[in-house]
N, C-alpha and C positions, 0 to 999 in steps of 0.2 A: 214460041215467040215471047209468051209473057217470061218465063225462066231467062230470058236474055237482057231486058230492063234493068232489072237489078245489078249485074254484073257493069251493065253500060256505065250507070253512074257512080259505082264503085272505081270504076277507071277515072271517069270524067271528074271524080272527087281527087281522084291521086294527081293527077294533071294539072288540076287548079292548085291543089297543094306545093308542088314541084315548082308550078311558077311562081309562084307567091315568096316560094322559099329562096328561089332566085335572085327573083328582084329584090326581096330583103337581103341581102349577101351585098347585092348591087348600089344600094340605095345607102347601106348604112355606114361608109365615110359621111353621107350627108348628112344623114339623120342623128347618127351619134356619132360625132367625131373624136378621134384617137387620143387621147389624153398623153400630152407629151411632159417631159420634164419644165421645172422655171428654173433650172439650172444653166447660167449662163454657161455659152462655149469660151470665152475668156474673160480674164475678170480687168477691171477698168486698169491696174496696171498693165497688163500683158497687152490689152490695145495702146492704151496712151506707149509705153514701151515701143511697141512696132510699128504705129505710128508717126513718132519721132524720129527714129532710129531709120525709118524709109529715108523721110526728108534729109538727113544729117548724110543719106549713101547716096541720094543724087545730087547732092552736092558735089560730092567725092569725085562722080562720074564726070559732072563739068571741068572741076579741076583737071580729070586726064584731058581731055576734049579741048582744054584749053594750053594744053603745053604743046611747046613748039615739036611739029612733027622731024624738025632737025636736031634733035640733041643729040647725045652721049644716048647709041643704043643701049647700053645697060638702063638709062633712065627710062628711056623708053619702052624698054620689054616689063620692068619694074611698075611702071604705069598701066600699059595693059593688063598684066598680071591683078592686080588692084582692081582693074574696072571690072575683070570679068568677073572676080568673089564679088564683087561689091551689089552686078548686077544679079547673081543668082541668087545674093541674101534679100536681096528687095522681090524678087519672084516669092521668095519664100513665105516672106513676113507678109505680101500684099494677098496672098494667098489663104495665109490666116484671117485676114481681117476679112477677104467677102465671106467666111466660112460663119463667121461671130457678125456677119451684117454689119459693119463697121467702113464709116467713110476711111478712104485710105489718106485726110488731112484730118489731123485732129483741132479741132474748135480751140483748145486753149494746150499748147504745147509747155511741156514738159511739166504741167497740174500733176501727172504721176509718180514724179522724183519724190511728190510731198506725201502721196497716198500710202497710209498704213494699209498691208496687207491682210488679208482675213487670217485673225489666229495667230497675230505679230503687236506688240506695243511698242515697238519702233521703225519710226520712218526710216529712208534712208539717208548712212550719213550724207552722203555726196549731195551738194547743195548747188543747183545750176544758176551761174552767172546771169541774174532777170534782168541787168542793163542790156547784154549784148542775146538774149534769147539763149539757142542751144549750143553748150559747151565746146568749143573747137570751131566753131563754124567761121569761113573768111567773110570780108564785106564784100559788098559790090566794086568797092574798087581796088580790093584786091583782087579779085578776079580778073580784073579789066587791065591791070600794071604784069600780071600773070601770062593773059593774055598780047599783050604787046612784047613782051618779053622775050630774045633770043639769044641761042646757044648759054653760057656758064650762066650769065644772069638766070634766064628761065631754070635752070637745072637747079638752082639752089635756091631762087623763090616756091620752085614746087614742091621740093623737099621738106622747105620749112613749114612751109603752108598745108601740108598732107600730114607731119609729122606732129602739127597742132590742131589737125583736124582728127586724126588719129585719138590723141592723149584723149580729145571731148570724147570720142567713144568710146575708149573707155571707159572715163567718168559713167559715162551712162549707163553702159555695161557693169557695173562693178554696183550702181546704186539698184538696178532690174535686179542683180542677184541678191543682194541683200533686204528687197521686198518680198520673194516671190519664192516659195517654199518649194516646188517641186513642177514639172511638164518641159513640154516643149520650149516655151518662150524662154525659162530659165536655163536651158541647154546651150540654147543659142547667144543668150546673154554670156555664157561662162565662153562659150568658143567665140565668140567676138573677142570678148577679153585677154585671150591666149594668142587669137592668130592679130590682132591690133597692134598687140604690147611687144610680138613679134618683129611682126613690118615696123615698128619705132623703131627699135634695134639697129634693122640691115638699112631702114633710109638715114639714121644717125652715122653710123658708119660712112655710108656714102657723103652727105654733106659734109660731113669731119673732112675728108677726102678733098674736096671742092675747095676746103679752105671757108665755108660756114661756120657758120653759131647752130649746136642743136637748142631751141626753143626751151626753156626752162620748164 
């Protein structure tokens, strides 16, 4: 029996060991937690950017929202067509933003046009209109003349009115890529830029068509 003691707390020591080692394993997010990067997930252009550029796409969407459901189905398929890029780029960008913890309104809208970018000695050029806020955007009472507005009239207030909300984002687009050296946000800003300057085109055309003025 005595030969047996020794072996007991040989175990009983390994036992306590094992748990000890556990609950250290367990314990120690707590105790010493993980040392993460201070490297921000986007840098204040690329929020103020998709920020903006949200605000500036539901705009876009009320303008469809707001054209008469009786037009010229071409204007009409042309408009959904529009809303629905409009609303998967705003999934996109808002998406970014909870990733970067970022409200999806920015506190002072379009401060980013003016931010040099890390590793850049120039702003960009595109300079946004501080009278009327962000570049292209309609008033409230355009919206509401838009609104009231049926068959040719509407067709060609909407035209004009999307086709100048378009060019602002561009502008906007075209200043994001000239801040922003490389990622996602600048990808997005170059293909806003591409498929915008696009749809300017095929709704110029069309308003030409109507017997409109395309917007200078």
């Amino acid at each position: 029996m005595s030969h047996r003691f020794p072996l007991f707390r040989v175990a009983a020591a390994v036992a306590v060991a094992f748990t000890l080692m556990v609950l250290g394993a367990a314990l120690r997010p707590v105790a010493l937690p993980e040392r993460h990067t201070d490297t921000p997930i986007l840098t204040a252009v690329e929020i103020g950017f998709a920020q903006d550029m949200t605000a500036h796409h539901e705009q876009a969407l009320r303008m469809t929202q707001r054209l008469d459901p009786d037009v010229d189905p071409n204007i009409r398929r042309l408009a959904d067509q529009l809303a629905d890029a409009q609303r998967t780029e705003i999934g996109t960008m808002l998406g970014w933003l909870r990733l970067a913890d970022a409200s999806p309104l920015s506190p002072q809208p379009m401060l980013w046009m003016h931010t040099e970018s890390a590793g850049h000695d120039h702003a960009a050029r595109t300079e946004p209109d501080t009278s009327t806020g962000m570049p292209g955007m309609a008033t409230t009472a355009e919206l509401d003349a838009l609104a009231a507005a049926r068959g040719r009239e509407a067709e060609i207030l909407f035209l004009r009115l999307m086709i100048r909300h378009h060019q602002g984002g561009v502008r906007m687009a075209v200043a994001a890529d000239a801040l922003l050296t490389h990622g996602a946000v600048k990808e997005a800003a170059r293909a806003t830029l591409q498929s915008q300057s696009q749809e300017i085109g095929i709704m110029g055309v069309m308003l030409v068509q109507l017997g409109g003025q395309v917007p200078a």
